[in-house]
KOLMAR-350135 format. One record per residue (C-alpha): residue number from 1; residue in three letters; x, y, z. Coordinates in Angstrom, 2 decimals. Each point is the difference from the previous one (the first is absolute). Example, Ala and Ser with C-alpha at 12.3 -4.5 7.8 and 13.67 -1.06 7.14 Angstrom:
<gudos>
+-----+-----+---------+---------+---------+
:   i :  aa :       x :       y :       z :
+-----+-----+---------+---------+---------+
:   1 : Ala :   12.30 :   -4.50 :    7.80 :
:   2 : Ser :    1.37 :    3.44 :   -0.66 :
+-----+-----+---------+---------+---------+
</gudos>
This chain:
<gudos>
+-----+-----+---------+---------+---------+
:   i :  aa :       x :       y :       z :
+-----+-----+---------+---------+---------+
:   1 : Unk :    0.00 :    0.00 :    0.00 :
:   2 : Unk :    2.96 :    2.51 :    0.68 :
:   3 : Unk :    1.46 :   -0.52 :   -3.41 :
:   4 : Unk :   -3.26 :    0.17 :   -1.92 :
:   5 : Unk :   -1.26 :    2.99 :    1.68 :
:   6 : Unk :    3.20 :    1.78 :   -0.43 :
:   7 : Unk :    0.00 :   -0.71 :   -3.59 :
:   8 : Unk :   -3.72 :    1.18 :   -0.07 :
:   9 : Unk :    0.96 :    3.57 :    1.82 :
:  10 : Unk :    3.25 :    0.54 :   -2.54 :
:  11 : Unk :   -2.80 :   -0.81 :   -2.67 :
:  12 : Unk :   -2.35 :    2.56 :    1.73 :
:  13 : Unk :    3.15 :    2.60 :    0.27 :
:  14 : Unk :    1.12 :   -0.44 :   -3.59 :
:  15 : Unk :   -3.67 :    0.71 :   -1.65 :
:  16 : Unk :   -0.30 :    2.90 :    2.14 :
:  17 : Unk :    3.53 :    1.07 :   -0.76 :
:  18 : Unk :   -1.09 :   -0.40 :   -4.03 :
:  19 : Unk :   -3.46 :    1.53 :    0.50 :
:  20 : Unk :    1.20 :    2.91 :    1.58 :
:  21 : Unk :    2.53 :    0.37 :   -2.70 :
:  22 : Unk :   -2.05 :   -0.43 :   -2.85 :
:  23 : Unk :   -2.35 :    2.59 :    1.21 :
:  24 : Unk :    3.00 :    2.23 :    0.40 :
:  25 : Unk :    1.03 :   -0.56 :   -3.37 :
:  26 : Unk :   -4.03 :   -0.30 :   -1.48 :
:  27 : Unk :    0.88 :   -3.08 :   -1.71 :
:  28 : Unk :   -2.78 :   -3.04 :    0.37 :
:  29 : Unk :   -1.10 :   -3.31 :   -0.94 :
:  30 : Unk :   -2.88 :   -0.61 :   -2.06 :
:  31 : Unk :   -1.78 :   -3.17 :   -0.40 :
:  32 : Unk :    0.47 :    0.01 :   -3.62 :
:  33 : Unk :    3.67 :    0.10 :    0.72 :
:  34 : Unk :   -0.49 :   -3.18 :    2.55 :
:  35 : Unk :   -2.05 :   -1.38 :   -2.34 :
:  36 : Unk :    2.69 :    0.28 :   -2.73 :
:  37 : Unk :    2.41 :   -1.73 :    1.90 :
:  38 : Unk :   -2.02 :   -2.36 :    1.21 :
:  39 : Unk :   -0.28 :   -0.90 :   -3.96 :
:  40 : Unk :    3.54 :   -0.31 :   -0.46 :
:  41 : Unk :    0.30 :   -2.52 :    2.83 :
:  42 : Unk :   -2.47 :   -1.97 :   -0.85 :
:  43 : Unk :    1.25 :   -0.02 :   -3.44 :
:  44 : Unk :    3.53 :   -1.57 :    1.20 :
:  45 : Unk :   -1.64 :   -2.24 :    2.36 :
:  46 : Unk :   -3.15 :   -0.96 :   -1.38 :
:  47 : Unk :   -3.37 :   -0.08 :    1.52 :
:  48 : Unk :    0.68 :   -3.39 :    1.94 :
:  49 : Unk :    3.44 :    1.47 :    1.36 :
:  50 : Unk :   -1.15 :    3.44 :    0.69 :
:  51 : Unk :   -2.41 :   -2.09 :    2.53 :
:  52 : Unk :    2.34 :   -2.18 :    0.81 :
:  53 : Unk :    2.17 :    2.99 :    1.63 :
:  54 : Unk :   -3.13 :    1.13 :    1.63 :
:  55 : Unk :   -0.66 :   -3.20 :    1.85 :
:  56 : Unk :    3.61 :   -0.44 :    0.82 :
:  57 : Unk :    0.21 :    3.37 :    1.46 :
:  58 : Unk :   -3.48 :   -0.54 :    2.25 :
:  59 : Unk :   -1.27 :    2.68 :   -1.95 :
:  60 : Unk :   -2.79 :    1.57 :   -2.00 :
:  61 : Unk :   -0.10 :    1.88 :   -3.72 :
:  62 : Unk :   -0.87 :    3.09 :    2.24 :
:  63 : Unk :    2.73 :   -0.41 :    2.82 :
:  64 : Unk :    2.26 :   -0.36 :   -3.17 :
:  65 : Unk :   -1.01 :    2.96 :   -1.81 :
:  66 : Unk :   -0.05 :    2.18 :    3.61 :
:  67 : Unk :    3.64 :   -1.37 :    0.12 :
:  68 : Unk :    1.00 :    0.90 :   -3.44 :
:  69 : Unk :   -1.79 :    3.47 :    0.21 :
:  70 : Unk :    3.06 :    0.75 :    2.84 :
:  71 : Unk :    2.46 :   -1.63 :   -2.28 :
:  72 : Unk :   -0.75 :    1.81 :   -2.93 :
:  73 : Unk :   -0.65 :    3.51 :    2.22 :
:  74 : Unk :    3.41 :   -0.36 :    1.31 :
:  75 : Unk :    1.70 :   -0.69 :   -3.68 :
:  76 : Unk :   -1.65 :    3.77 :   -0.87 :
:  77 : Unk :    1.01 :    1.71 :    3.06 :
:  78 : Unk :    3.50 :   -1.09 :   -0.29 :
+-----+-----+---------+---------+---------+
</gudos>
């Protein structure tokens, strides 16, 4: 429980960290832009290993693309 919850407050730390960045620097995420990359993956992976990630990870499309919207945030901020 100590190392997953510290993982889960750096996680908490880094999107505000981003967020507050981004909003500095007016950049933001849309969810054609998540959806867009979202179509790329899937395209590498396929349909059946796009999922396959999903269950492997423990979670859903939406927990993925809440994940990726961070990941791609942070790529325009920097």
């Amino acid at each position: 429980l100590r190392f997953y919850g510290q993982i889960a407050l750096d996680q908490l730390i880094q999107r505000s960290v981003v967020t507050q960045a981004a909003e500095q620097d007016r950049v933001a995420v849309s969810e054609a832009d998540i959806t867009t990359f979202q179509n790329e993956v899937q395209r590498g992976l396929g349909k059946s290993g796009f999922q396959a990630v999903l269950d492997r990870e423990g979670i859903t499309e939406a927990d993925w693309r809440e994940r990726t919207r961070y990941v791609l945030l942070a790529e325009k901020v920097v």
